[in-house]
C-alpha positions in Angstrom: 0.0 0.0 0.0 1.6 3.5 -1.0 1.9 6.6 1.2 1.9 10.2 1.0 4.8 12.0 3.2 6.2 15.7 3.6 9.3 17.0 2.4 9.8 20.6 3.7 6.4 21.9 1.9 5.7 19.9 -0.6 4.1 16.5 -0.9 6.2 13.5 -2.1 4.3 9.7 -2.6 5.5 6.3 -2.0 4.8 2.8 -3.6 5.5 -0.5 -4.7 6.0 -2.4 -7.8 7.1 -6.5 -7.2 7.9 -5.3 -3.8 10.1 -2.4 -5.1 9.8 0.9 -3.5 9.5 4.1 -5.4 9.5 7.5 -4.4 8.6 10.4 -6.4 7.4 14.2 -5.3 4.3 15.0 -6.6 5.1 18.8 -7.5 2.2 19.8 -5.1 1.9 21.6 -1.1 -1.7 20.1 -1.7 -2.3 16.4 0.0 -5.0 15.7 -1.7 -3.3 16.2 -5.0 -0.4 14.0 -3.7 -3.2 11.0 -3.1 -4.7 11.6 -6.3 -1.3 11.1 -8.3 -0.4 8.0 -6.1 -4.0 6.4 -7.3 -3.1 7.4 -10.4 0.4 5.3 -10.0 -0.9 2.3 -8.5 -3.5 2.1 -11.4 -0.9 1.9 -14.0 0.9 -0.5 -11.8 -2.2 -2.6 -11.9 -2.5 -2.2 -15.7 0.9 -3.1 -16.4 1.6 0.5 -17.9 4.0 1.9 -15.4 7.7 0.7 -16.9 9.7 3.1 -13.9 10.5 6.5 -13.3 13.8 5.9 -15.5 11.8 6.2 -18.5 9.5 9.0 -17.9 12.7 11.2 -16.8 14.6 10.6 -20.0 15.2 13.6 -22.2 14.7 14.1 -26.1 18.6 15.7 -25.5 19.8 12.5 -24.0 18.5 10.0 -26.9 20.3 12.7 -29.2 23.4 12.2 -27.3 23.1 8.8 -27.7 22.8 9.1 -31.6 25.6 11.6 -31.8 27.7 8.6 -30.1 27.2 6.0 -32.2 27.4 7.7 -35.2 31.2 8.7 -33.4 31.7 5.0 -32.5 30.8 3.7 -35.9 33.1 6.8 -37.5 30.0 7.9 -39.9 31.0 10.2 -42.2 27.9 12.3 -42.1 28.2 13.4 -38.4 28.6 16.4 -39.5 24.8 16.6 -41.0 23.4 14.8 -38.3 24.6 17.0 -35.8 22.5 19.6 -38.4 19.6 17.8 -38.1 19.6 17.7 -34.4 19.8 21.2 -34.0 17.1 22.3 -35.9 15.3 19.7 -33.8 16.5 20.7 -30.8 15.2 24.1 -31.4 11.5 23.4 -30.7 11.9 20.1 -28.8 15.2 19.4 -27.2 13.9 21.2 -23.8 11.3 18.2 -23.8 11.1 15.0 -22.0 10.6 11.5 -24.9 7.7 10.8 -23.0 6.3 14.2 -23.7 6.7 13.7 -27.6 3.6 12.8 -29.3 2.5 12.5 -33.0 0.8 16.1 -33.2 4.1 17.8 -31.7 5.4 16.2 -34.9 3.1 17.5 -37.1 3.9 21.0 -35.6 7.7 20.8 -36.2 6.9 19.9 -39.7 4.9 22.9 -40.5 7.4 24.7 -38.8 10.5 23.8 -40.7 8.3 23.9 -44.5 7.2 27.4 -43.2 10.6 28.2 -42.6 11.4 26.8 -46.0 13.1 23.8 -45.3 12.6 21.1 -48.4 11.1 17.7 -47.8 14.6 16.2 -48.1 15.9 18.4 -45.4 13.2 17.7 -43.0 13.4 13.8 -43.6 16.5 13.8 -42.6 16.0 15.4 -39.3 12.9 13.2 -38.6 15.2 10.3 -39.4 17.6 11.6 -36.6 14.9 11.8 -34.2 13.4 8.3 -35.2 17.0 6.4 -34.8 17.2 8.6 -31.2 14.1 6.8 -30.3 15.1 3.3 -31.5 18.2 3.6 -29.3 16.6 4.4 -26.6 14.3 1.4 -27.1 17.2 -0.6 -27.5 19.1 0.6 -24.1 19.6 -1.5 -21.5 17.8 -0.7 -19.2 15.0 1.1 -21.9 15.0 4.6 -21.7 11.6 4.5 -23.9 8.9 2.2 -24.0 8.0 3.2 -28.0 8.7 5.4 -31.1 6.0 8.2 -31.8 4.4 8.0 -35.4 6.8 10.0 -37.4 5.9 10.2 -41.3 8.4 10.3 -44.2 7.5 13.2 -46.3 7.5 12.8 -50.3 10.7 14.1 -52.0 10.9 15.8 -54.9 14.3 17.6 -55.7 16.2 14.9 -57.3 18.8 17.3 -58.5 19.3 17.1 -62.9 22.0 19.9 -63.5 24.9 19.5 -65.3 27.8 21.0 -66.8 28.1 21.7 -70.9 31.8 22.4 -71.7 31.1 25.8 -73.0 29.7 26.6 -69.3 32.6 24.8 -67.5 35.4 26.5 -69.8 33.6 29.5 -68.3 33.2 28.7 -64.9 36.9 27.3 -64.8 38.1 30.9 -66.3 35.6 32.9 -63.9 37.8 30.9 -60.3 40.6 32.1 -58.7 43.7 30.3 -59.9 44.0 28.1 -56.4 40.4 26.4 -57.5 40.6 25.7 -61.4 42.7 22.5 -60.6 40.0 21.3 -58.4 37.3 21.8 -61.1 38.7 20.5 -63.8 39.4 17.2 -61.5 36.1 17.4 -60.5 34.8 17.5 -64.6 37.0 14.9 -65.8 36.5 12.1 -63.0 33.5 13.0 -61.2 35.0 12.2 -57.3 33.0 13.9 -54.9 34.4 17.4 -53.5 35.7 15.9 -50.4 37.2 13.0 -51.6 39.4 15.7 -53.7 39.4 17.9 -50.9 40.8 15.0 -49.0 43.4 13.8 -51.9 47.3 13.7 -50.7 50.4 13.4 -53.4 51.4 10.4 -52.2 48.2 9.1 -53.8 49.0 10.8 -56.7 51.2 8.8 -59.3 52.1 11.4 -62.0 54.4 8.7 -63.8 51.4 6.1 -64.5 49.0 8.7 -64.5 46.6 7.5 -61.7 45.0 8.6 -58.8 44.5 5.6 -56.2 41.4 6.2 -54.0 42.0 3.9 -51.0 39.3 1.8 -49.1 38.1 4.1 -46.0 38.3 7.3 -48.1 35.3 7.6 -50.1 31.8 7.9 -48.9 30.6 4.2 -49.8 34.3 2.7 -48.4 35.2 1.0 -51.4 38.7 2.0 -52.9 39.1 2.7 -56.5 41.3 4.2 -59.1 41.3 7.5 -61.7 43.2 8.3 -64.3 44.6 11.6 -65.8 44.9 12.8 -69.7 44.7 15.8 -71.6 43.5 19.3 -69.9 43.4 16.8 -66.4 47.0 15.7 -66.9 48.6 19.0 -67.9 46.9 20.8 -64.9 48.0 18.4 -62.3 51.5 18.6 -64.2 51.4 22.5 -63.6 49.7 21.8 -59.6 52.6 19.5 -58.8 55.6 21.4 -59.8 54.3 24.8 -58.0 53.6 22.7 -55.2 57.3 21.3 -55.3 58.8 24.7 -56.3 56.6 26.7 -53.7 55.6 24.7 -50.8 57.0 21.4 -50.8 56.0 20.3 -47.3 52.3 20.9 -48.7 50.4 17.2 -48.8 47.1 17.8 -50.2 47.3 18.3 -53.6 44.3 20.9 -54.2 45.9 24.3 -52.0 46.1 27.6 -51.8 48.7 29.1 -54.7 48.9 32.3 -51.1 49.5 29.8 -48.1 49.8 26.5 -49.1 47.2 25.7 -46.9 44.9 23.1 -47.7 41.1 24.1 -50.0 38.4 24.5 -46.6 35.8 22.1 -47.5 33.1 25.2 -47.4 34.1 27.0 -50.9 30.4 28.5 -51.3 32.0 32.0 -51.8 34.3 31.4 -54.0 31.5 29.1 -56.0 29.2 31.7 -56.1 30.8 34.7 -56.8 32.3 32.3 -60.1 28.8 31.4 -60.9 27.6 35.0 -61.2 30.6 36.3 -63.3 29.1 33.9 -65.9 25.5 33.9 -65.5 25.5 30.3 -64.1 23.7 31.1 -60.9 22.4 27.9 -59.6 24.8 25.7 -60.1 26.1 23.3 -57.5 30.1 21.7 -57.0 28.0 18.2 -57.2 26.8 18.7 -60.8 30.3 18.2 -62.2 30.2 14.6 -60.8 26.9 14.3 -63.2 28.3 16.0 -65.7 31.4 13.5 -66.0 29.2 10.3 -66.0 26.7 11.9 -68.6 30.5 12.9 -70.9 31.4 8.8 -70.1 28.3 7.3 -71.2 27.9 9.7 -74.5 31.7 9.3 -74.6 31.3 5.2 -75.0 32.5 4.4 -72.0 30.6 1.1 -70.8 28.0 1.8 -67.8 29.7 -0.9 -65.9 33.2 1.2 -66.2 31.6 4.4 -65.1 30.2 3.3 -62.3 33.0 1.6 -61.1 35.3 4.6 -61.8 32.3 7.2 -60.2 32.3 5.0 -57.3 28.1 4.3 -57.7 27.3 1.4 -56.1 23.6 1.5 -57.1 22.3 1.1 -61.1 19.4 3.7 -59.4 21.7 6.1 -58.4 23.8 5.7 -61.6 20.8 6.4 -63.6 20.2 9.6 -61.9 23.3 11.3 -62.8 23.2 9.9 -66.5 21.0 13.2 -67.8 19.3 13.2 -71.0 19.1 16.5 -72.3 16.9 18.2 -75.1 20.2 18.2 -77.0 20.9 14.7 -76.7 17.5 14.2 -77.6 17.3 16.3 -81.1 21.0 14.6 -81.9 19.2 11.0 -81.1 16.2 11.7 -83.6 19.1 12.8 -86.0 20.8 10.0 -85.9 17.9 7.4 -85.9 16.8 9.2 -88.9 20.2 9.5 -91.2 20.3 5.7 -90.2 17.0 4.6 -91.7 18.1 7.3 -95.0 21.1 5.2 -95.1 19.4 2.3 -95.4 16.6 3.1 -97.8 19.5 3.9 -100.2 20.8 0.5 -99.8 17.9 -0.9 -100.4 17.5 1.5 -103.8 14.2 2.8 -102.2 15.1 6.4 -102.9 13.7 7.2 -106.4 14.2 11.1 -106.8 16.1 12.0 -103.2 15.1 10.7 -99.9 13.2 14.1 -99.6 10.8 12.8 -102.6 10.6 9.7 -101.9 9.2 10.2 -98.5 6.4 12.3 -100.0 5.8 9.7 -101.9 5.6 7.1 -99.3 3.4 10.0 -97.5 1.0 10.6 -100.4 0.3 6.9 -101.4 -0.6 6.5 -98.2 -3.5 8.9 -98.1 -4.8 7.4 -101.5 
């Protein structure tokens, strides 16, 4: 049987569950709100609903903490965007308790972020966050919550489609300070991702065989693989490599600044942007020079199989995506399909006077 007892002036209650005690304060100098929230206890002790006081004390900020761990232990490479994610999310809900998280509060952070702008994409990924904080703390031992809230997955659509043409890359390339056209035109001719560039050392770098090894551990899907340089990409790391030699040897990354020798920051927007309005390009992202150089591959010849392996797409999905079909490619496609059949209507001795004539021909029969 549970009690009610003073502490200073306020009301604290006791009870049992399988003979444990527990002892809470009930937040109240009333008594008779102190025996209304030991009822209260003991019902849901009855019911099989009361799991301890463990799990009604846990915060939303210490399941985030638990995510921001893991992702720590594991060494994710997107820790950086998760901790992103969490502090958007902590901005309306990280003063909360889990328990106090409910499917409406959801709703409302939702309309929040889209009324602050956010894309669909964005706000998935912070809902994600906050799922996997709840799954931990499912999966704690001892449980710091008892379930996961509903929390929807909101339809995307901003599957990115840009792409370079070489007239607008010469341009952009010119429009860069002299430190950064290296790193583009490494970026247009092999597609690696900005920080696995960013991230590229010398001793990677084999000038004599003309390859650029990508170890295991250093891209974003962990797989290693291998690049090679020729024309415009082989003269420019040519003309990187002896001013890094000449200038600042002790230098290690091979994309630097031509002022310090310090390494390219990972956050170029600046610079990006400031190049992108010289030209009229405004709009443009780093990332659309990856697409670019599968879309030059495939209409190059390269086999699909190739280009993914040396893109470093694991998925056919994913590959597809950055192969872009544009209304150019298109009109040349219709070209071709039709200088093919003209080709082989003369073969066949079809053509009476001009493939022009014969068609109306063809045409007019038909309406006879």
């Amino acid at each position: 049987m549970g009690t009610v007892y003073k502490r200073g002036n306020v009301w604290w209650i006791k009870y049992y569950r399988d003979g444990k005690p527990y002892r809470e304060s009930a937040h109240t100098k009333k008594k008779t709100m102190a025996k209304r929230k030991l009822m209260r206890r003991e019902g849901s002790i009855v019911e099989g609903t009361f799991h301890g006081l463990q799990i009604e004390k846990t915060s939303l900020n210490e399941l985030f903490d638990d995510v921001i761990s893991e992702y720590r232990i594991m060494q994710r490479k997107s820790l950086v965007r998760l901790k992103e994610s969490i502090a958007h999310l902590q901005g309306l809900l990280g003063d909360l308790r889990a328990s106090q998280v409910t499917s409406d509060l959801i709703k409302e952070y939702i309309l929040g972020r889209q009324d602050e702008g956010a894309k669909n994409a964005t706000i998935n990924r912070e809902l994600s966050a906050l799922r996997r904080a709840f799954s931990l703390g499912i999966k704690h031992t001892p449980p710091k919550v008892i379930n996961i809230p509903h929390i929807p997955k909101l339809k995307e659509n901003n599957v990115r489609t840009g792409f370079f043409e070489y007239n607008e890359y010469v341009r952009l390339r010119n429009a860069l300070p002299s430190s950064f056209r290296p790193l583009i035109i490494a970026a247009y001719y092999t597609g690696m991702r900005r920080g696995e560039l960013l991230g590229l050392e010398w001793s990677k770098v084999d000038i004599g065989t003309h390859r650029i090894v990508l170890e295991q551990g250093t891209t974003k899907n962990d797989e290693g693989r291998v690049a090679y340089m020729y024309g415009e990409f082989f003269d420019a790391m040519l003309v990187q490599k002896d001013y890094r030699d000449t200038t600042f040897p002790a230098c290690q990354h091979v994309f630097f600044d031509y002022k310090t020798g310090e390494p390219i920051p990972p956050e170029i927007r600046d610079v990006w942007e400031n190049a992108l309005k010289k030209v009229d390009l405004k709009g443009k992202l780093f990332h659309d020079l990856r697409r670019t150089a599968v879309r030059n591959m495939i209409r190059a010849g390269v086999p699909e199989k190739v280009a993914m392996k040396i893109s470093g797409h694991k998925t056919r999905s994913v590959f597809d995506r950055y192969n872009i079909t544009s209304e150019e490619d298109i009109k040349h496609a219709c070209q071709s399909v039709s200088h093919m059949n003209q080709e082989n209507s003369e073969v066949l001795g079809k053509v009476e006077d001009g493939h022009k004539m014969g068609t109306l021909k063809i045409i007019q029969g038909g309406r006879q």
